[in-house]
C-alpha positions, -999 to +999 in steps of 0.1 A: +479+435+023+465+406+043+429+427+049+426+429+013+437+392+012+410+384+035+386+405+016+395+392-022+389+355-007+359+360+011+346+375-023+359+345-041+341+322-016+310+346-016+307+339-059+316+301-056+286+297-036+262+315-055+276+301-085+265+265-069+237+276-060+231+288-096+236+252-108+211+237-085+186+260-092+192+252-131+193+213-125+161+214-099+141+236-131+158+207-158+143+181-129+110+195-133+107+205-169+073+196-180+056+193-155+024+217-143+019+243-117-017+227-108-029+192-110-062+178-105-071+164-071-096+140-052-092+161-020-120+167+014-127+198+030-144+185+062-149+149+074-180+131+065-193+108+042-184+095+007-202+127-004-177+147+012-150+137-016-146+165-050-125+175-070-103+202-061-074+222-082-044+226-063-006+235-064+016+204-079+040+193-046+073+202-051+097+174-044+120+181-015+162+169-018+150+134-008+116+127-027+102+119-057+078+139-076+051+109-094+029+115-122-001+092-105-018+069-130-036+046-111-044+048-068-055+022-046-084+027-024-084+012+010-103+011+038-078+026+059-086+058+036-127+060+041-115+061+078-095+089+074-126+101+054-148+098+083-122+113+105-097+089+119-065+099+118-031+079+128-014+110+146-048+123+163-038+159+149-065+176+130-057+179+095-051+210+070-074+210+045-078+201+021-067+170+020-060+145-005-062+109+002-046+078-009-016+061+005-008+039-028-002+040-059+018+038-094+032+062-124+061+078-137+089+097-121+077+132-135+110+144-111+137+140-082+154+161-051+183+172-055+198+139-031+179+114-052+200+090-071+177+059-076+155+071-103+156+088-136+125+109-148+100+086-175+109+054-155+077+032-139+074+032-102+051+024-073+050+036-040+034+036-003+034+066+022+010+063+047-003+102+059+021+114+037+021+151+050+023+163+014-008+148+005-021+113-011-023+095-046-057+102-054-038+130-072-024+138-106+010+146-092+022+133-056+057+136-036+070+108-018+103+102+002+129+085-023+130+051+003+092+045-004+092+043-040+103+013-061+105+005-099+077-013-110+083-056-112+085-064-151+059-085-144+028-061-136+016-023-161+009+004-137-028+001-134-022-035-115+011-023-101-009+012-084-034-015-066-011-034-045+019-013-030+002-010+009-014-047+003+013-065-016+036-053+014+010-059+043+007-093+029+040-100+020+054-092+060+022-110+073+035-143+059+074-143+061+080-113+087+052-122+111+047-162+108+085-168+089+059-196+069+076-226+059+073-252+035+044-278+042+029-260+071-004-258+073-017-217+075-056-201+075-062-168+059-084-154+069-104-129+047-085-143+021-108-125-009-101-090+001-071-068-013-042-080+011-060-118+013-062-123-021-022-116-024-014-134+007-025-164-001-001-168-033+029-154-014+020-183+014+020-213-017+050-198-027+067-202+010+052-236+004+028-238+032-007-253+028-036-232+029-074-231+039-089-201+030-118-179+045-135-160+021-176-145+014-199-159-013-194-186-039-181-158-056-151-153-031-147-183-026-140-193-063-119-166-068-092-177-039-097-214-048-084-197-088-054-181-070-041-213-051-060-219-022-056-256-013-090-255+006-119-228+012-143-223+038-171-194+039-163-177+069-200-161+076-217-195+067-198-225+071-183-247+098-146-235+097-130-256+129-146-289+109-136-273+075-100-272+096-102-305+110-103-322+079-077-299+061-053-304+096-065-333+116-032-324+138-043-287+139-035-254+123+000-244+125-008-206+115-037-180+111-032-145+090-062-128+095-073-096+077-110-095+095-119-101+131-146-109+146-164-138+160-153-160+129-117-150+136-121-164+170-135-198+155-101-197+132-083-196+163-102-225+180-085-246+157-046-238+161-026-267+177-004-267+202+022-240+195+001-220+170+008-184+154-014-160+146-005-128+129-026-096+120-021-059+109-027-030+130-065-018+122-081-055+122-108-051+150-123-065+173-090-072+186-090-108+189-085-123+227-055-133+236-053-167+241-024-190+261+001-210+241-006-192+210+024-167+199+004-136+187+021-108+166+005-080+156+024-058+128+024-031+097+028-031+066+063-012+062+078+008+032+114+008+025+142+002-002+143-036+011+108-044+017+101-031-020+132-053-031+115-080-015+081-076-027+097-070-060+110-107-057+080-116-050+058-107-073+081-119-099+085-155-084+049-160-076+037-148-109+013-125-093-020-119-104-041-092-090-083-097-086-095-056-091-129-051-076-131-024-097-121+006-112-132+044-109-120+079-127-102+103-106-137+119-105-159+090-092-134+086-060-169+096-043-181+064-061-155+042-047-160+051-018-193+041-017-183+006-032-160+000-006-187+011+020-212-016+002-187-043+012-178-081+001-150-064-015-131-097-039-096-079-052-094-044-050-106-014-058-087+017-078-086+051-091-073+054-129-057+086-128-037+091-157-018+124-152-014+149-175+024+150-185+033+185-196 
C-alpha cells in the first residue's frame, strides 16, 4: 500500500507540473500573439565601412523570463556604433554575425518574459542596452533586459523619445552623478552641440548652474545659445580661456566634456582652484591629468532608477531634442556616412516603424 502511495503521488506531482508548464506555454504564445517570425534588420557581415551596412531578414528575438520584446520605431545612431562598425568592440570577442547594431531606441512593448511585471504589451517605452548579445535597435523587433527599458516621459512621441536613451542618460550622470552641479556654479560643456551636449546643457540650467558652452559653427553655436546656454564660445576658432575669463573672472568651477583634444585641454586651463572635470569613457585623447583638479571619468548606466531619473528630468526641464537628421531603416548606410561627415548639431536616427502583426 505505501509503494502504490508513493507511486499515485509521484504521478500526481508528475501531471501538476506539466499542467504548469502547459499554462506558461499558453501565456508566453498569448505574450507574443501578433507578432512575426522575421523582422527586417540593419545588420553587418564583416567589419568595414559604412558600405558594409544591409539589410538583412532574420528571426524575431524571443524574449527571455526577464526581457522585453520592443517593436522598434525609431533608433539612435551613435558614434559608439560606427566603431563597432569598423571593428571595435567593448569585450574584445569577435562577434557572430550578423550583427545588428544600435544600442538605443524607442517603440512598443510587442511582449514580456514570463518574470516581467513592469509592462503591459501596446504601452510606449524606450531603452538602452549597450552590446546587447541579442542584437541592437536598428531592428524591427529587439529584446532587452526588463531593468533597461522605461515608459516613455509624457512629454516626448517615440521618434524624439528613440534618440536620447544612451545620451539623455550619459548626460544626465555627467552633470549630477559626476560633478553633483549646484545652483549658481559656473560649468563648461564642452561639445555642447552634439547628441549628449546638446541635452547636457539643459539638465545643467535646470541644477541651476551657469554655463559657457563649446560648440562648432555659427550654426552650433546658435543652436546651444536656443537651448539655454548662458554664454558660447567656438571651440575650433575662438579664444575659450578669455571667452572663460569674462564668463568666470574667479575661474571655472566645472568642465563636462564630450570631445577631447587640444581645445579640451584649453577648457581645462581655465578651472580654478578646486576644479572638476567629468567625461565618459570613449572621449579621446584622454585628457592629462592635471594636479588639484578632481577628474572622474564615468558611463552612461541603464537601470530602473537611472530611467526614473531621467524620466524626471526630461519632464522638469521641458526637454527639447535638436535631430541632425533622420534616415529609413534602409539608409542606416546613409547615416553612417552622415555621422562620418561630422559637425554633427542634435542627433541622428533611424525611423523604423515596425510592422505590428
Amino acid at each position: 500500500m505505501i509503494k502504490v502511495g508513493k507511486h499515485r503521488r509521484t504521478l500526481l506531482r508528475v501531471g501538476a507540473l506539466a499542467k504548469i508548464a502547459r499554462l506558461k506555454s499558453r501565456a508566453t504564445k498569448s505574450r507574443n500573439a501578433g507578432v512575426p517570425q522575421t523582422m527586417r534588420a540593419a545588420a553587418i557581415d564583416r567589419f568595414g565601412g559604412p558600405e558594409v551596412l544591409t539589410i538583412h531578414e532574420l528571426p524575431v528575438p524571443a524574449a527571455g523570463a526577464k526581457e522585453v520584446l520592443i517593436a522598434v520605431d525609431t533608433a539612435g545612431v551613435g558614434s559608439w556604433d560606427a566603431d563597432m562598425r569598423a571593428g571595435w568592440l567593448p569585450d574584445g570577442r569577435r562577434p557572430k554575425f550578423p550583427l545588428v547594431l544600435g544600442t538605443d531606441g524607442a517603440g512598443v512593448v510587442a511582449a514580456t518574459g514570463s518574470s516581467v511585471r513592469r509592462f503591459k504589451v501596446g504601452e510606449r517605452v524606450y531603452a538602452s542596452s549597450f552590446n546587447n548579445p541579442k542584437g541592437g535597435f536598428y531592428a524591427e523587433y529587439v529584446a532587452v533586459r526588463g531593468e533597461n527599458v522605461a515608459r516613455v516621459p509624457k512629454l516626448l512621441d517615440l521618434k524624439l523619445a528613440g534618440a536620447i536613451p544612451a545620451t539623455g542618460l550619459t548626460a544626465l550622470q555627467g552633470v549630477d552623478d559626476a560633478l553633483h552641479l549646484r545652483k549658481g556654479e559656473t560649468v563648461i560643456i564642452h561639445g555642447a552641440s552634439g547628441g549628449v551636449g546638446t541635452l547636457a546643457v539643459q539638465f545643467a540650467k535646470l541644477r541651476g548652474a551657469r554655463v559657457l558652452a563649446t560648440a562648432s559653427g555659427r550654426d552650433g553655436k546658435a543652436l546651444v545659445r536656443r537651448l539655454g546656454a548662458d554664454a558660447v564660445v567656438d571651440g575650433k576658432s575662438e579664444d575659450i580661456a578669455a571667452a572663460a575669463e569674462r564668463f568666470a573672472p574667479d575661474g571655472i568651477d566645472a568642465v563636462l566634456a564630450f570631445v577631447g583634444g587640444k581645445s579640451l585641454e584649453r577648457c581645462l586651463d581655465t578651472l580654478g582652484r578646486g576644479g572638476r572635470l567629468a567625461y565618459p569613457n570613449g572621449v579621446e585623447p584622454v585628457p592629462r591629468k592635471r594636479p588639484g583638479i578632481k577628474t572622474t571619468v564615468y558611463n552612461g548606466e541603464a537601470g530602473v532608477r537611472e530611467f526614473q531619473n531621467l524620466n524626471r528630468a526630461v519632464e522638469a526641464a521641458k526637454l527639447k531634442v535638436p535631430l541632425e537628421g533622420m534616415f529609413a531603416l534602409a539608409d542606416a548606410a546613409k547615416a553612417h556616412k552622415r555621422l562620418a561627415a561630422g559637425h554633427i548639431l542634435g542627433k541622428v536616427v533611424l525611423r523604423i516603424k515596425s510592422r505590428r502583426g
